[in-house]
Structures are given as structure tokens and as C-alpha cells.
Backbone as JSON, one array per atom type, in Angstrom:
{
  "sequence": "XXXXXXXXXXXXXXXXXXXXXXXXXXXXXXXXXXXXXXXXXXXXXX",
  "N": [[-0.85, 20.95, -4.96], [-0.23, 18.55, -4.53], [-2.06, 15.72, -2.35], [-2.57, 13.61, 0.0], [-0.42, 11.93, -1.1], [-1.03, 11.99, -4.02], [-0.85, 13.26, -7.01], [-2.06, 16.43, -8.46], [-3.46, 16.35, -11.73], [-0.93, 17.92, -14.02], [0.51, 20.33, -16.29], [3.59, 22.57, -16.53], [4.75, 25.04, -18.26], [7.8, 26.66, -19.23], [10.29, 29.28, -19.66], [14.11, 29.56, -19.84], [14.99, 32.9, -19.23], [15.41, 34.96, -22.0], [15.52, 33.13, -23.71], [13.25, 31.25, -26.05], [13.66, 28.66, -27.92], [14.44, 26.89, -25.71], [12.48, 25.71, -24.15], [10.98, 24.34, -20.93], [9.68, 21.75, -19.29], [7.43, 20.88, -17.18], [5.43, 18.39, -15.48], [2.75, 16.37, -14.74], [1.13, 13.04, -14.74], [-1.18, 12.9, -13.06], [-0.5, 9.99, -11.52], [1.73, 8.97, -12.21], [5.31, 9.82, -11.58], [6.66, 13.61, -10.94], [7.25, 14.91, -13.92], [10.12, 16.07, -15.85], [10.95, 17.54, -18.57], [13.07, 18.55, -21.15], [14.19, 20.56, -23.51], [14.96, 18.56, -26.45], [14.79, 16.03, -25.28], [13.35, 13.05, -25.81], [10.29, 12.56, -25.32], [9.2, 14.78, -25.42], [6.52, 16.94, -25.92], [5.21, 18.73, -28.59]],
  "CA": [[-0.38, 19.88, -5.8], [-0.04, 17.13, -3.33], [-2.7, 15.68, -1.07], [-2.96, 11.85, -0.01], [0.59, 11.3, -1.54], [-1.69, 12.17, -5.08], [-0.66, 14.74, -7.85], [-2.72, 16.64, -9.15], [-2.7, 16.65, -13.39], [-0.76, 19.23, -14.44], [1.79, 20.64, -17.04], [3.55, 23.93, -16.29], [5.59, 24.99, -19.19], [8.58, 28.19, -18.95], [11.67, 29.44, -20.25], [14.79, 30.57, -18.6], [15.55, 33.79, -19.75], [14.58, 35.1, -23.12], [15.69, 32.06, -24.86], [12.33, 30.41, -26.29], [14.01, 27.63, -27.92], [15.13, 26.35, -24.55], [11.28, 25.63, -23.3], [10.98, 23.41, -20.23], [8.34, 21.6, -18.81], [7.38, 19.59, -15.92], [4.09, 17.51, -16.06], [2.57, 14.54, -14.32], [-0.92, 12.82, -14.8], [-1.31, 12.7, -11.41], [0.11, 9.03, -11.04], [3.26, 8.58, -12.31], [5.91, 10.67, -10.75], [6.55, 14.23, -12.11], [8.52, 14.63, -14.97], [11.06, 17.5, -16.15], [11.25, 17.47, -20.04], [14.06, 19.37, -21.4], [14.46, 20.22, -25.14], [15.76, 17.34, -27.04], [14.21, 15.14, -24.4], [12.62, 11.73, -26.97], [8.88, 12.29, -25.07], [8.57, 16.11, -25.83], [5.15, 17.3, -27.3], [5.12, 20.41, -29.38]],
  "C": [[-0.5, 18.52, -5.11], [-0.83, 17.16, -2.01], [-2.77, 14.12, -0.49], [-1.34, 11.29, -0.64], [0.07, 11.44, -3.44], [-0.49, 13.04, -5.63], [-1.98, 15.31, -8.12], [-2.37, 16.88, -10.65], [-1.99, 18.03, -13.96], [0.03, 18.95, -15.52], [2.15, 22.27, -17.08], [4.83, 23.31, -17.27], [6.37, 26.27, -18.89], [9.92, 28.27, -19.3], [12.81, 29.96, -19.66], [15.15, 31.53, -19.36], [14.68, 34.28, -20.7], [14.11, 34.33, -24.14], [14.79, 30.84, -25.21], [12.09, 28.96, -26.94], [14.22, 26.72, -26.98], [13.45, 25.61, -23.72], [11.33, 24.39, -22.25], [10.38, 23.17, -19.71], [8.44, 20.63, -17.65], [6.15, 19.56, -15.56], [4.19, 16.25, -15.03], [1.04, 14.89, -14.75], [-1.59, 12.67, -13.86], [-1.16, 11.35, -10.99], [1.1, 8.8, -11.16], [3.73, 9.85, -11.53], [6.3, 12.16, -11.82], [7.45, 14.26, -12.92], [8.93, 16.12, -15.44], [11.29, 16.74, -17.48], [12.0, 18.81, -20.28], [13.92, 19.1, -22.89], [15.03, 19.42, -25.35], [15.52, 16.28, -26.21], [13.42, 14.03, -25.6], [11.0, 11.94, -26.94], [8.37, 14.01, -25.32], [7.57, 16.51, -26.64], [5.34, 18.99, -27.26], [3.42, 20.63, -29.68]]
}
């Protein structure tokens, strides 16, 4: 993930448990810093 102080682009998505409503993600574009989206989060893409 990290070389030079870089990201690399990612988005890893996963659930805790069984509960698939709950989905949680954590994403960068490889410049900004990464980000943890939680359901009900405003920037969430479905």
C-alpha cells in the first residue's frame, strides 16, 4: 500500500459479521488520505 509516503488506489469493502446492511469501506485515490465510510456516511456510493 505505501511506498514514497504514496497510496496506492484502492477500495476494500467488508462486513462485520453477517450483517450486510452494515457494509464498510475504506478507500483512497492514492492522494488524499484514506477514508473509512460507514453506512449513513453523506459520500457513500452504492
Amino acid at each position: 500500500f505505501f511506498s514514497s509516503g504514496e497510496t496506492t488506489p484502492f477500495e476494500l469493502e467488508f462486513t462485520v459479521g453477517s450483517e450486510t446492511d452494515y457494509t464498510q469501506i475504506l478507500a483512497s485515490d492514492g492522494i488524499s488520505p484514506i477514508k473509512w465510510r460507514q453506512p449513513g456516511d453523506e459520500d457513500e456510493v452504492e
